[in-house]
Every structure is written in structure tokens, then in C-alpha cells.
TIDREN-875994 format. One line per 8 residues: for each residue x, y, z of C-alpha. Coordinates in steps of 0.2 Angstrom, whole numbers, always signed. Example, Ala and Ser with C-alpha at 12.3 -4.5 7.8 and 13.67 -1.06 7.14 Angstrom:
residues 2
+62,-22,+39 ~ +68,-5,+36
This chain:
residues 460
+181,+13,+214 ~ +162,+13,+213 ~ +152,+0,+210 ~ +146,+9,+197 ~ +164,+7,+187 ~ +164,-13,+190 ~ +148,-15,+184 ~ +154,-2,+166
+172,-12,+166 ~ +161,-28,+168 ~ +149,-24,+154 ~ +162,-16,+139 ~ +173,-35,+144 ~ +160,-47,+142 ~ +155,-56,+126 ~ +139,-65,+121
+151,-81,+116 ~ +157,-83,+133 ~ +140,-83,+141 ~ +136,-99,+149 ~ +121,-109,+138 ~ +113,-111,+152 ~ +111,-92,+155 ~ +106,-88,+138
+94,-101,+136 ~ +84,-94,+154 ~ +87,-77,+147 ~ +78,-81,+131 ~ +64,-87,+141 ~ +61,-75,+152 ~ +59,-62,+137 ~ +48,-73,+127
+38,-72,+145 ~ +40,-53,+146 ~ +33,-52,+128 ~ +17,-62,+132 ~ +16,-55,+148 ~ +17,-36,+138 ~ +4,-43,+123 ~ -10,-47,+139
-5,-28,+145 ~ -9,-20,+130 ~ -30,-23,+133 ~ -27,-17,+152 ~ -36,-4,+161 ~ -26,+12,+160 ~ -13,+6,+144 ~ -26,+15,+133
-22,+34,+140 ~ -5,+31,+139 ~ -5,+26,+122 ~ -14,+42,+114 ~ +1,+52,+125 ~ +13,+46,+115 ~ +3,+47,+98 ~ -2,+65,+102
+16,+66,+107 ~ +24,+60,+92 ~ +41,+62,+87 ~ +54,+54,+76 ~ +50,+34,+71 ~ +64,+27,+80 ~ +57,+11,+88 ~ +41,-2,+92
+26,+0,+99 ~ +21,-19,+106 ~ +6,-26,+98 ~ +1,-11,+91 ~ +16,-4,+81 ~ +16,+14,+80 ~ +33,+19,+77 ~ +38,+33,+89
+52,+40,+98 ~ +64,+26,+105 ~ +60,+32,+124 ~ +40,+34,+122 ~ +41,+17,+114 ~ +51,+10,+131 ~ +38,+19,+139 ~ +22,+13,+134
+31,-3,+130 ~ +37,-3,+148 ~ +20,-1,+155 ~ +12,-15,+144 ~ +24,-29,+150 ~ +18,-23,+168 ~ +2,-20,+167 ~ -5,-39,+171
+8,-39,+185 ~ +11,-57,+174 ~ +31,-54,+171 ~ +46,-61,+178 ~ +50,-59,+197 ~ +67,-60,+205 ~ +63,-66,+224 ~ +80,-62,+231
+79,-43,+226 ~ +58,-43,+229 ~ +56,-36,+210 ~ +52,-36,+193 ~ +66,-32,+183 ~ +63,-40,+166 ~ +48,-27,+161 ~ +58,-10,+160
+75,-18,+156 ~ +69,-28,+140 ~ +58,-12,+135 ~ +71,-1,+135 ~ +83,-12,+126 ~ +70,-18,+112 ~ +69,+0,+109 ~ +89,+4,+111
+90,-10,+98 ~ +81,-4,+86 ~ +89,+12,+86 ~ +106,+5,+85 ~ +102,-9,+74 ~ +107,-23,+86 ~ +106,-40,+81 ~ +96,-52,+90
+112,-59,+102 ~ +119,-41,+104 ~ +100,-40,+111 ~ +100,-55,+123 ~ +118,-51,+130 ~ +111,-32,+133 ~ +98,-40,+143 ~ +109,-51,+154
+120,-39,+158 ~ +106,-26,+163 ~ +96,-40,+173 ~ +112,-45,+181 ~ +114,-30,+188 ~ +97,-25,+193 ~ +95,-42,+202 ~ +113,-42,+211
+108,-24,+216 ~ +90,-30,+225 ~ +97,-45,+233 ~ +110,-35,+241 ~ +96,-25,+250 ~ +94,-29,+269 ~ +77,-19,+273 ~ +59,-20,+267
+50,-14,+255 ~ +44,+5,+254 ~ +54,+13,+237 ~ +49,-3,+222 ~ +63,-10,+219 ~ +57,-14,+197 ~ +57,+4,+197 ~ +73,+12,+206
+83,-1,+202 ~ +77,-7,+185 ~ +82,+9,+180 ~ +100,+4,+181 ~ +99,-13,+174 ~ +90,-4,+158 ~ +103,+10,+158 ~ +118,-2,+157
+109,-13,+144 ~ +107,+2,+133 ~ +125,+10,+135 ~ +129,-8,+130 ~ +119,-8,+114 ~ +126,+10,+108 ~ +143,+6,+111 ~ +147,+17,+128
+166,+18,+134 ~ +169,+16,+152 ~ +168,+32,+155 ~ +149,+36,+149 ~ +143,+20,+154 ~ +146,+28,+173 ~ +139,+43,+166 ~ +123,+34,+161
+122,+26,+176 ~ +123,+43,+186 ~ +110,+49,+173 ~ +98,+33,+179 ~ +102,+40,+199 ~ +96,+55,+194 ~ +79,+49,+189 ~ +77,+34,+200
+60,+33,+209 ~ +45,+22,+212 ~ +34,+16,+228 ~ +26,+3,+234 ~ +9,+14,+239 ~ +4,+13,+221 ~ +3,-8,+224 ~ -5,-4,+243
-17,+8,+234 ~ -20,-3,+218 ~ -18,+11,+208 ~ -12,+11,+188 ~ +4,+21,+195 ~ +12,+4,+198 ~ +11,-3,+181 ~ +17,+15,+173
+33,+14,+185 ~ +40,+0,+177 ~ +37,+12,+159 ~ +45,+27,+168 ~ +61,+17,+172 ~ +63,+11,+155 ~ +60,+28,+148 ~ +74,+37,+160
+86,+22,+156 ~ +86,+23,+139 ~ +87,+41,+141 ~ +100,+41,+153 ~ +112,+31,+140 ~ +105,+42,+124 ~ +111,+57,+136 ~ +127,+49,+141
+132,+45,+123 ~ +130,+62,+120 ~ +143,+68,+133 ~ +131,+73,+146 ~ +141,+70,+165 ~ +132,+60,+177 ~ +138,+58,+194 ~ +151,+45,+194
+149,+39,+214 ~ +133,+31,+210 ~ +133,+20,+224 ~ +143,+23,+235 ~ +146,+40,+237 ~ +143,+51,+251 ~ +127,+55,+244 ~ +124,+39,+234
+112,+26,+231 ~ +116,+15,+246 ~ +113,+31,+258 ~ +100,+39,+252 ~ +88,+27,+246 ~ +94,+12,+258 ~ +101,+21,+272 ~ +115,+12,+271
+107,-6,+274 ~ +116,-16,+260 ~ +129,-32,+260 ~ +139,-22,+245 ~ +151,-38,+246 ~ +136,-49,+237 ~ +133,-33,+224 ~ +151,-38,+212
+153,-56,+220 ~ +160,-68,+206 ~ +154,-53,+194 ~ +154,-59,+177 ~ +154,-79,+182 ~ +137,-78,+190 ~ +122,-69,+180 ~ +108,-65,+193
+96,-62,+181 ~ +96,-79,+176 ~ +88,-85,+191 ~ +71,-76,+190 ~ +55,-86,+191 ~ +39,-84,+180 ~ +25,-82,+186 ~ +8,-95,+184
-4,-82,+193 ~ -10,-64,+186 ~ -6,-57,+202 ~ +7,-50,+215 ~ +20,-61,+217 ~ +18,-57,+237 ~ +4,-71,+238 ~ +7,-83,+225
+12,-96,+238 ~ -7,-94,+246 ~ -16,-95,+230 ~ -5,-112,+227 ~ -8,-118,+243 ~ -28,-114,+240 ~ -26,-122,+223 ~ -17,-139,+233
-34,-139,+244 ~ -45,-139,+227 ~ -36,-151,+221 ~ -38,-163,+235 ~ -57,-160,+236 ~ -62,-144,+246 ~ -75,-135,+236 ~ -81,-115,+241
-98,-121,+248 ~ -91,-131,+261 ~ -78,-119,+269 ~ -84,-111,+286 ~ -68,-97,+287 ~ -52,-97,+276 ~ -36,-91,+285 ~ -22,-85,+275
-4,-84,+283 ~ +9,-75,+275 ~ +27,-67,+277 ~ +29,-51,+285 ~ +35,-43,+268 ~ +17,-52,+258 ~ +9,-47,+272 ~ +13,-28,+269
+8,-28,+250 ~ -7,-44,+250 ~ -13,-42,+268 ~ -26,-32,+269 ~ -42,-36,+268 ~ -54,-38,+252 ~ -73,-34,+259 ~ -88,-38,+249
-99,-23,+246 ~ -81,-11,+245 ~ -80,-2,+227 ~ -63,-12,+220 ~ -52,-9,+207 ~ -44,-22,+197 ~ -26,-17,+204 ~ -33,-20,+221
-40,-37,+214 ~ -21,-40,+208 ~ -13,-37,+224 ~ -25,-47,+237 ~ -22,-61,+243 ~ -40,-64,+251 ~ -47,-62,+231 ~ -32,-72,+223
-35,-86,+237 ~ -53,-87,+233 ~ -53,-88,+216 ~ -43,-101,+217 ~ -54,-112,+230 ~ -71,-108,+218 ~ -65,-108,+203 ~ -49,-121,+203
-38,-110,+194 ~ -33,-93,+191 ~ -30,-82,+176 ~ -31,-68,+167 ~ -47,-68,+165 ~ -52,-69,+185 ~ -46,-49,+184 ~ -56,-42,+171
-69,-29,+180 ~ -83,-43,+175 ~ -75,-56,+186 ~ -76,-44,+203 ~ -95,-46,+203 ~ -93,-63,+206 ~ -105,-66,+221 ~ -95,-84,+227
-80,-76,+227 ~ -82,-62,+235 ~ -91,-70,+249 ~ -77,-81,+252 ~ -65,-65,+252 ~ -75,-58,+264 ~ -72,-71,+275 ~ -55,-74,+273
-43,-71,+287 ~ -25,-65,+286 ~ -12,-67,+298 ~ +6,-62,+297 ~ +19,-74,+303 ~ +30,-63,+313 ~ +41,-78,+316 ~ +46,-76,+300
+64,-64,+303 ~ +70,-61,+284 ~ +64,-44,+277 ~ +62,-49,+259 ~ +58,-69,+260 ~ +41,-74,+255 ~ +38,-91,+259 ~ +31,-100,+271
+14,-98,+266 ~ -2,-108,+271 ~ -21,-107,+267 ~ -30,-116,+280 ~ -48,-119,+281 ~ -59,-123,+292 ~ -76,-133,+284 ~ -92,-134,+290
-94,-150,+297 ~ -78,-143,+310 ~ -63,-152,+300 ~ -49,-142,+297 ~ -38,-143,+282 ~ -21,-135,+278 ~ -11,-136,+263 ~ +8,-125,+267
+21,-120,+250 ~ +39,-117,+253 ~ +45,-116,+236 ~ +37,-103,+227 ~ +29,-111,+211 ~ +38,-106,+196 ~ +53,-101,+203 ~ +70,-110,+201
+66,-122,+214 ~ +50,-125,+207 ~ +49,-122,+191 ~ +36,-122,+175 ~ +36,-135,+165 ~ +39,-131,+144 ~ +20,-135,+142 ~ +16,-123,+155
+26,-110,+149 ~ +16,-112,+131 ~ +1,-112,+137 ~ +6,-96,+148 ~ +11,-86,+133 ~ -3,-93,+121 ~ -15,-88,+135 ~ -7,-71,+134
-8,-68,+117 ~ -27,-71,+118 ~ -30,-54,+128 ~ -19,-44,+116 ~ -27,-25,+114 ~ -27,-34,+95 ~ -33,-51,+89 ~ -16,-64,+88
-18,-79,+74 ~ -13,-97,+81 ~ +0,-94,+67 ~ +5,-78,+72 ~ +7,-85,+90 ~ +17,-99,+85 ~ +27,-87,+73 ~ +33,-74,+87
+37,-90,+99 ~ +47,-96,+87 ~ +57,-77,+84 ~ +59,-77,+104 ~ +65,-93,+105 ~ +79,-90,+92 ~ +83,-73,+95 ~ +101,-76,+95
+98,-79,+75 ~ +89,-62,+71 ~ +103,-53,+60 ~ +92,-36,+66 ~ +81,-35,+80 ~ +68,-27,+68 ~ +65,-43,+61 ~ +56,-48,+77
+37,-44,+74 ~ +29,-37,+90 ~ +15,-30,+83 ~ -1,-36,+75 ~ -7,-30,+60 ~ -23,-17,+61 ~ -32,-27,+49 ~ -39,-37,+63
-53,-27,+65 ~ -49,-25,+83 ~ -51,-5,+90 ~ -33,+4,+90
């Protein structure tokens, strides 16, 4: 039997009463931190092209656009939406499986829901099961990074979740599953490059999932060996490199999804143990104007996707902003904080920071022997009067082990609300909160507001 058909007998047994609290409650969190994360998106560099595809597009008013609220076709709205969530490279982050899952399985399943007028715990289940999946899947992998894993396996988790929502049988859940093979794609050059590739891969997933299911349901055949067929997953995109026992261990008990972090840092997730370690040194006193030299020591997998260097006088783009360490690092020892605004284009003619990026040093620690860890990391520096001072993070900060406080978590999601594409009202904000936070008692998942009226004034 394929993994495929576990994870499809898995999905038509459960019940959203017999989900753990504590699994709904996380779950609930991490959307309502997607959906801020997707409100920031929507003013990013790049989102504004996609959305006049999808307008010139048109098609029948099946689902949400997010903050905007055009009412399009349910997969163009998974799309753009998809891409928004993404954008700000803000959204949740599954450690084990070096991913993102959250942005293209909650897009795809907002808009599955509203086609299939779900209600709001019909919703959450969807996305437990979906996330569960997409993050047993990455954690099972035993190489690096070179496909991205948000995209070629958040297709999956956004596939199941929608079979889930439009009532699949066993039989065309596989075949939506099969369907999502057939599209499964993604890189990591798009990070390495900093292009707007990376952010529309996570929309491109949640467009072929929802597709795949909408196929599916109407009787188009996937291949049913997803996985581990001669020709399946495992082999061809992993080369057989995977611990399959860990893929359906205690499947059903345990939801994987549960256990992703959210991130306190617009950035890659690669480096966020450097900029917190830089943060650590600000904190305790060093200020920009006295470092010498900044060295940055990373894991072999941050090292591959935040290791290079970021030179001043170099033309940047805000993607290669978002995926450098060296500029994340110092930002965060001139200005005492990062955020959102720190990767606008405005903020990367900053004279003090990039002087510091300039003379920041990376090294990978290559005694570092797990492929997909990201701690250890450590930003040292060295100051001008010859001291030297180090600050080292092994728990990656806002991760389980580390995690955001409530008070963090608000001001993260008010903080993203105030870069939406379209101005949000304190009462607005508090409004949608609220919705997210009691989505299990949305009789429709219509009735969640994701878009802001365009009598704002604000440009479409």
C-alpha cells in the first residue's frame, strides 16, 4: 500500500472532535499568523503583477481575494492568495522539514472552503490534516535542500486538505494526491537568486492542489503510487534518501503540523539564529560604530541559502535583502530590531548598515553533520578597541522550544496589518483577530472578512 492511501484512509477517519485541543489551538495560531503574514504580502514587490493576471483573467466568483477581495475563480484566488502569504517570507516555518507549509495549504483551503461552503472547524481540521502531512513528508527527507520543499510538498498538504473539504472518497483523495505529483515543482535558486519566483511558488502550489482535488472530484485518475512507486516521489525527487518509517509513524495520534514555529524576523528562516544572536549583543551594549569585523557562523544548510555575501555598492533587491544573513545581522546590531520595514527598497540605502554588511564575515560550520539542522549559530564581533564578543543561539526563536509570547504574537499580526496593500482600522484588526481566533465558531467560512473595503482611499 502507498503512503499515499494511509494518508487518504487517515483523512476520510479522522474528526475534528477527536483532535487534541492542544492541536487545534496551535493550528488556529499559525493561520491567524499566515493571514497577517499574507495582509503585509499584499503591498510587496511583485504581488501587484499577479494580481492584474488574475483580474484580466477573470472567471467565475467562486472565492476571496485577501485584503483586496475580488472575487475570482477559487484556484486564482489560492494563487495570488498563495503568493501574498509568502511574499514577506513572515509565515510559519517547519524546522524539521526546512519549509514553509502553512502559506500554500491555508490558501488553497480558504478558497476550497468557500467553494464548498465549509464551516469554520471543517476549515481548521482541513488544515491539520494538510499540514500534517506536508510536515511528516519534510521531516522524513534525509538530504539537502535543492527542490523547496513549501513548494513540492506543500502541494500535497494543500491537495489532501482540499479532497477533505469537498468530501473525496478514498479512492480520489489518491487520485488527487497523484494529480499534486503531477504538478510538484519548486527550487531553492529563486531564494539563492532573490528573485519574486520564490514568493509565487508558494501560490503555484496552492493553485495545483486545489486543482488537483477539483480534478479528482471530477473522476480524473492520478497515479495511485505517489510515493513509492517505481517512479514515485521518493525516487525521483529524493533519490530515494528518505526514513519512510517516520512518514505514518503514530499517523493520526501525532499532527506534525502543529509543531511549526513563527517567525519574529521578515526574513529567511536560514539566519534567524544570527540576527538573534546580533540582537543578544545589542542588547548587552555593542553599538555598530564600535565593531571592527562581524563574523557570522552558520549551519551548512543557512550557509547554502544566507551565506553569501551582501557588498555595498552591489545593485540589491529586496529578495536578496530577505535572504542574507550579512544584511539581516546588521540591521539588527544598528538598528536594535528588525522588521518589516528594514526591507522596503528605502531601507537598503542605508549607509550604516550596509557598511556593516560589507564587513561581515560568514563561515560555515562544517562540523555541523545534519543536512537540514539550522542551529548552532553565533555572531561574533570583534570591536575596536580588540575585545571580542560573541552571543551563540541554539533554540531557534519562535520555535516550540522557544517560543513567542501572546504579546509578541499581537503585535506581529497588528505590525502586519499596518503594511496591508489597503489601510486596516485598529477596529478592523482587532475584528479579524478575533474571527481567527474563534474560527471553530464560523458557521461558514465566508463569514471571516479577509479583505478591506476600497473605501479606504488606498490604490487597488
Amino acid at each position: 500500500m502507498d503512503i499515499a492511501e494511509r494518508f487518504a484512509e487517515n483523512a476520510l477517519r479522522s474528526s475534528y472532535d477527536r483532535l487534541p485541543v492542544a492541536v487545534v489551538a496551535a493550528t488556529k495560531r499559525l493561520i491567524l499568523d499566515t493571514v497577517g503574514a499574507g495582509f503585509a504580502g499584499s503591498s510587496a514587490d511583485a504581488i501587484d503583477a499577479g494580481l492584474a493576471l488574475v483580474r484580466e483573467t477573470g472567471g467565475a466568483p467562486q472565492a476571496t481575494v485577501l485584503v483586496f477581495g475580488d472575487r475570482l475563480p477559487a484556484t486564482s484566488a489560492a494563487m495570488i492568495n498563495g503568493a501574498m502569504f509568502q511574499a514577506r517570507d513572515f509565515d510559519p516555518v517547519y524546522e524539521p522539514g526546512v519549509m514553509l507549509p502553512y502559506g500554500p495549504i491555508v490558501a488553497a483551503t480558504l478558497a476550497a472552503a468557500e467553494l464548498s461552503g465549509a464551516a469554520g472547524r471543517e476549515f481548521v481540521h482541513a488544515v491539520v490534516l494538510g499540514s500534517d502531512m506536508a510536515c511528516r513528508l519534510g521531516k522524513s527527507m534525509m538530504t539537502g535542500l535543492g527542490w523547496s520543499r513549501t513548494a513540492t510538498l506543500g502541494v500535497f498538504g494543500a491537495a489532501l486538505a482540499c479532497a477533505r473539504l469537498l468530501r473525496l472518497d478514498r479512492d480520489r483523495t489518491v487520485s488527487a494526491l497523484g494529480l499534486a505529483y503531477s504538478q510538484a515543482a519548486g527550487n531553492i535558486q529563486s531564494v539563492i537568486d532573490g528573485s519574486h519566483a520564490k514568493r509565487y511558488q508558494g501560490g503555484f502550489a496552492a493553485e495545483a492542489g486545489l486543482k488537483a482535488a477539483l480534478l479528482a472530484a471530477r473522476g480524473v485518475t492520478g497515479p495511485r503510487n505517489v510515493f513509492e512507486g517505481r517512479c514515485g516521489f521518493f525516487t525521483v525527487y529524493e533519490s530515494g534518501k528518505v526514513h519512510k518509517d517516520m512518514v505514518t509513524d503514530r499517523l493520526g495520534e501525532i499532527y506534525e503540523g502543529a509543531a511549526a514555529s513563527v517567525k519574529p524576523y521578515p526574513c529567511s528562516r536560514e539566519h534567524h539564529g544570527a540576527v538573534a544572536a546580533a540582537l543578544r549583543l545589542h542588547a548587552e551594549g555593542v553599538r555598530a560604530g564600535d565593531i571592527e569585523s562581524l563574523t557570522l557562523r552558520l549551519t551548512p544548510n543557512a550557509f547554502v541559502l544566507s551565506g553569501k555575501p551582501f557588498r555595498r555598492g552591489e545593485s540589491h533587491s529586496i529578495g536578496d535583502a530577505i535572504s542574507s544573513a550579512a544584511y539581516g545581522a546588521a540591521v539588527a546590531l544598528v538598528r536594535g530590531r528588525v522588521t518589516l520595514g528594514d526591507f522596503q527598497k528605502e531601507a537598503l540605502q542605508d549607509g550604516a548598515v550596509l557598511e556593516l554588511a560589507d564587513r561581515t564575515r560568514i563561515e560555515e560550520d562544517r562540523s555541523i553533520s545534519d543536512a537540514k539542522t539550522l542551529v548552532p549559530q553565533a555572531a561574533s564581533v570583534r570591536l575596536r578597541g580588540g575585545a571580542v564578543r560573541e552571543a551563540v543561539v541554539t533554540a531557534m526563536p519562535g520555535s516550540p522550544e522557544s517560543p513567542l509570547s501572546p504579546r509578541e504574537l499581537k503585535e506581529k499580526f497588528q505590525a502586519c496589518l499596518a503594511h496591508s496593500a489597503r489601510p486596516v482600522t485598529s477596529k478592523r484588526s482587532d475584528a479579524l483577530a478575533e474571527s481567527l481566533e474563534n474560527l471553530e465558531k464560523l458557521r461558514n467560512i465566508g463569514e471571516l472578512q479577509i479583505h478591506v473595503s476600497s473605501q479606504t482611499g488606498a490604490k487597488p
